[in-house]
N, C-alpha and C positions, 0 to 999 in steps of 0.2 A: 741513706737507703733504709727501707722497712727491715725490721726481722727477718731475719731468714726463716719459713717453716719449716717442720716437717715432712718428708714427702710421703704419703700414703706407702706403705710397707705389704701391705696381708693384701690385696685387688689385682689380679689379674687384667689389664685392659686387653691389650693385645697378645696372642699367643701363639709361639711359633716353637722349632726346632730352638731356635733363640730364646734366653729367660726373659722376658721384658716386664719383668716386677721391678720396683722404681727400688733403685739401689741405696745400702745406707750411706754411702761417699758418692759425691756426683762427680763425672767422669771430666770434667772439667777441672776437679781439684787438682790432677796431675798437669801442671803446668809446660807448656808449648812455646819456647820464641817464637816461632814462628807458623802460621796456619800451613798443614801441608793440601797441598789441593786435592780433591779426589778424582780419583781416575778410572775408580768403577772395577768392577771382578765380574769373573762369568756369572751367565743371569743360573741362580739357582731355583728350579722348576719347583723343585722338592721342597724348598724350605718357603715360597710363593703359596704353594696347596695347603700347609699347614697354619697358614696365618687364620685367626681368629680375634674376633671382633665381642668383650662382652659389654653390650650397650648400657646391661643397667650400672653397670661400676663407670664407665664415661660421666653418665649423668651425674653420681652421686660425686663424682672429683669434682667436676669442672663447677656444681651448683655450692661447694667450700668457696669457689671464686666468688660467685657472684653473688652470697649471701654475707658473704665476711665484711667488715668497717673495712673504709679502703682508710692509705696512710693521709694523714694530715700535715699541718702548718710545712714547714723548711723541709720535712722530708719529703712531704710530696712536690713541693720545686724540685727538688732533684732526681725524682723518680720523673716528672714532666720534661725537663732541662735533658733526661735521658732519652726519652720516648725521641723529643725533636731531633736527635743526632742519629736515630735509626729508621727514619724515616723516608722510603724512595716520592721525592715529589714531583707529581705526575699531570702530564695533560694529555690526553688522549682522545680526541675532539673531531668532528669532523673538521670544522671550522679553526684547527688552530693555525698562527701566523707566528712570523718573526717576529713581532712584536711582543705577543701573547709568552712564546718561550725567554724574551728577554726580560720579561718581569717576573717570571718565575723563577729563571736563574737570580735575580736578584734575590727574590723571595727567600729563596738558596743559601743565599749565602749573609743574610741575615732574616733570620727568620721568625724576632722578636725584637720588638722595639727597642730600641735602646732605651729610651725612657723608663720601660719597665723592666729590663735587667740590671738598671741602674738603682731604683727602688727596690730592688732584691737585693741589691749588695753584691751581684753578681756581673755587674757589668764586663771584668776581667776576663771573665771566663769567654772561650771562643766559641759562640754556638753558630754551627752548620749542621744541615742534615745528610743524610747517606749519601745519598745519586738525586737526580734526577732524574724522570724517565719520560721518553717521547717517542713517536712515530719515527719511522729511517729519516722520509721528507727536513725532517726539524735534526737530527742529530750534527749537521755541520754550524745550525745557528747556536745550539746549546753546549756544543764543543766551545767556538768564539766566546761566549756567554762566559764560562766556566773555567778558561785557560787560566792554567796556575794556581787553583785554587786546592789543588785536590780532590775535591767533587768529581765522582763519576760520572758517566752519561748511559743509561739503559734504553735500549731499543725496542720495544716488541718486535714479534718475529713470527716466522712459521704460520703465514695466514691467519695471524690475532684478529680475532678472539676466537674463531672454529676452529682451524685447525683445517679446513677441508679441501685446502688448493691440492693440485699436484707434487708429490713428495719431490719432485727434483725443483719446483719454483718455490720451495721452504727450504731447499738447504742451500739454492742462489739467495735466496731473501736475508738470510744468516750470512751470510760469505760478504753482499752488496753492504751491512751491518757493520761490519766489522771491518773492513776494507774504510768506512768511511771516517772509521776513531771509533766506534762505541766501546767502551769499556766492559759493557754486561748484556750480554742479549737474555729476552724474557722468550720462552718460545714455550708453544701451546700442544698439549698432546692428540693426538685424535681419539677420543671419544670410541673410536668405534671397538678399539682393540680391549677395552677395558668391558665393556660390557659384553664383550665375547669372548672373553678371559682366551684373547691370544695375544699372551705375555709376550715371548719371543719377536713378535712384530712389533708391539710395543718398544721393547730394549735393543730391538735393532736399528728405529728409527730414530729412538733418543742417542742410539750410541754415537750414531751418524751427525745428529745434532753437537754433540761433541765435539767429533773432530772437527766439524768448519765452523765454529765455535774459536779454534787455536787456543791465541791465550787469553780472550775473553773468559769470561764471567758465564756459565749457565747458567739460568734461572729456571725450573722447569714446572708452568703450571699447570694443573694436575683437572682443576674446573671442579674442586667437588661436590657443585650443584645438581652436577649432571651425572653423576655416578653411583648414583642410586642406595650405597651403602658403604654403610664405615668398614666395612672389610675390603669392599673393593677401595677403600682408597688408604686404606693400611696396605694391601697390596701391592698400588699400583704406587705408591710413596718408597718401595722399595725397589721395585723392578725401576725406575729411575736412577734410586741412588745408585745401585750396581749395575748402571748404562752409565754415570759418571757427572751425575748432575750434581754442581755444586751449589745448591738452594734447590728446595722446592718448595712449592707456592700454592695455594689454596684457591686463584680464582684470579680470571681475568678482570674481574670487576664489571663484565657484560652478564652476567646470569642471573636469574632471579635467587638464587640464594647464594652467597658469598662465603667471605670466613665466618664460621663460627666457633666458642669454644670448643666443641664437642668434638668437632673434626679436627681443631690443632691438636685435642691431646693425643688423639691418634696418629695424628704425623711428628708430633714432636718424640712421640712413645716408638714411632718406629724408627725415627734418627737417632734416639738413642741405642734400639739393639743395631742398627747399622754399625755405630759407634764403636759396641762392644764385637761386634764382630770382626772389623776392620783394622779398628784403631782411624778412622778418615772419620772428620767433623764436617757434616753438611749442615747446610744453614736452614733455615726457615721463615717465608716472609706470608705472614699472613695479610689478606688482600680484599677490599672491596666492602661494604658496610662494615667498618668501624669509625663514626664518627665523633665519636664523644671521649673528652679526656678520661673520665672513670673508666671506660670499656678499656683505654690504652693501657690503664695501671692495671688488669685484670690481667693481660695478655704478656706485659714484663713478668709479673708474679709466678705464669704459667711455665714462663719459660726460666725462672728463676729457680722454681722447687724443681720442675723436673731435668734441666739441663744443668744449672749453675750460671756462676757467674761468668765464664767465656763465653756462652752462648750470646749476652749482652753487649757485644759489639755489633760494630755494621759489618763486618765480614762474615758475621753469623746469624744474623737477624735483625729482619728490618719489615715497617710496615709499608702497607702498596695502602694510601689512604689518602684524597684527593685531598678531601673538607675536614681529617681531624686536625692538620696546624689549626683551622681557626679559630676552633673550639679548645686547643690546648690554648695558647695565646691569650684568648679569653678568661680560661681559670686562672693563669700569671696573672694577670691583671689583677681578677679577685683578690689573688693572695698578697700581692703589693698594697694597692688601694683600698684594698674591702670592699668593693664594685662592681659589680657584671659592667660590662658593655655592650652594644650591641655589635651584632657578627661583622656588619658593614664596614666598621671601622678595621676587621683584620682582614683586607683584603688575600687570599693568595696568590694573584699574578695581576 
């Protein structure tokens, strides 16, 4: 793995009742057997009104990313070798089939050629990626697919990607989900609550999400294409987590604007004062235009300086990214053969 950096110290991003200046120990160094799941605390109105958003220090962190030498030779195999293991691989199509989910499961569950894990020297090593994630329709074929592997199966949920059915046919939709095997439902916020800052309806209908949830996986996306600003989704990144979402997510991957740095550091900057408030580790899956392997090592980094190294599991972060396997794939390749290939040859499903 690269260096560890420093995390920015003196920058204010986010700013509430909570300190959320990037701590000189990251909260991850106190070590956890085990993940405790979070279960959410009353929604705090008071400590919601006081969140603040300062854009220009956003910018100036996130542009350390994207102006810095990313890592090279064996270390970047292993920074890519890791990116592949936190990764939910997704189809979500109109058009998808049994067929289509069983070569993504495959995809799944080997995800790089052997040929060229073999020419890394790393053949040994078991690489799979996080979940899978599919439509309800497909979660009994990707269950079959998937048995005994460990691989999760993730469902969207909750009228993906608006959000706009009727609130009792999203929390059958989640119940039909999860009754059927899924191990992580993904389910979408409505939009409307957030841009009328009525919180409380917000966190009562995620809470709701929650409970018919059981012991599924929440995933809670948040869409911050459509939310007009980094405060509202500093905001609404917390009114989630204390409704009880374990992940929240950046973007159904239907919006014209997706994840970007800017908006992770402010959700990953709010999981941390959740963090510090709670002691509950919520995950983080940033979703939808990232395709390229540099952009992956950006996004480990981000979560590296500001979370640490627990964050880097799949129980704590993972990408929602259709087409980066096959532009990571690709650079393996380079870095074995000293080669580009072209993209066809890595197919994903």
């Amino acid at each position: 793995m690269a260096k560890e950096q420093t995390p920015i110290e003196t920058e204010r991003l986010v700013g509430s009742t909570i300190d959320i200046l990037a701590p000189k120990e990251s909260p991850s160094d106190q070590l956890i057997p085990l993940l405790k799941r979070n279960q959410g605390i009353d929604l705090e109105t008071d400590l919601i009104a006081k969140i603040q958003v300062n854009c220009s220090a956003v910018e100036r962190r996130t542009n350390t990313l994207k102006n810095r030498r990313t890592v090279k030779s064996h270390w970047q195999t292993a920074w890519l070798i890791k990116a592949i293991t936190l990764m939910d691989l997704t189809t979500l199509a109109g058009d998808d089939t049994t067929g289509r989910v069983q070569r993504l499961a495959a995809k799944a569950l080997n995800p790089v050629s052997n040929a060229i894990l073999k020419e890394l020297q790393i053949d040994g090593f078991p690489v799979k990626v996080g979940a899978v994630c599919v439509y309800h329709e497909m979660i009994a074929e990707a269950l079959k697919s998937l048995e005994n592997t460990g691989i999760p199966v993730a469902a969207v949920s909750t009228g993906f990607p608006a959000g706009q059915t009727p609130f009792y046919l999203r929390l059958a939709e989640i119940k039909e989900s999860v009754s059927k095997g899924a191990n992580e439902i993904d389910v979408v916020i409505p939009r409307r609550h957030v841009l009328t800052e009525k919180w409380q309806a917000l966190y009562n209908e995620i809470h709701s999400f929650k409970e018919a949830c059981g012991q599924a996986k929440m995933k809670v996306i948040i869409a911050t294409g459509e939310l007009g600003t980094l405060r509202n989704i500093a905001k609404t990144s917390m009114v989630c987590m204390m409704a009880g979402a374990d992940f929240i997510k950046t973007s159904t991957g239907k919006e014209s604007v997706n994840a970007t740095l800017p908006v992770s550091l402010v959700m990953v900057r709010t999981i941390r004062s959740y963090f510090e408030l709670t002691g509950n580790r919520v995950g983080f899956k940033p979703a939808g235009g990232i395709s390229k392997a540099k952009e992956s090592l950006q996004y480990l980094m981000l979560i590296k300086e500001e979370l640490g190294n627990r964050w880097l599991e799949p129980d704590l972060f993972r990408f929602g990214a259709s087409s980066l396997l096959n532009d990571i794939e690709r650079q393996l390749e380079h870095l074995a053969t000293g080669r580009y290939s072209a993209s066809y040859r890595h197919p994903q499903g």
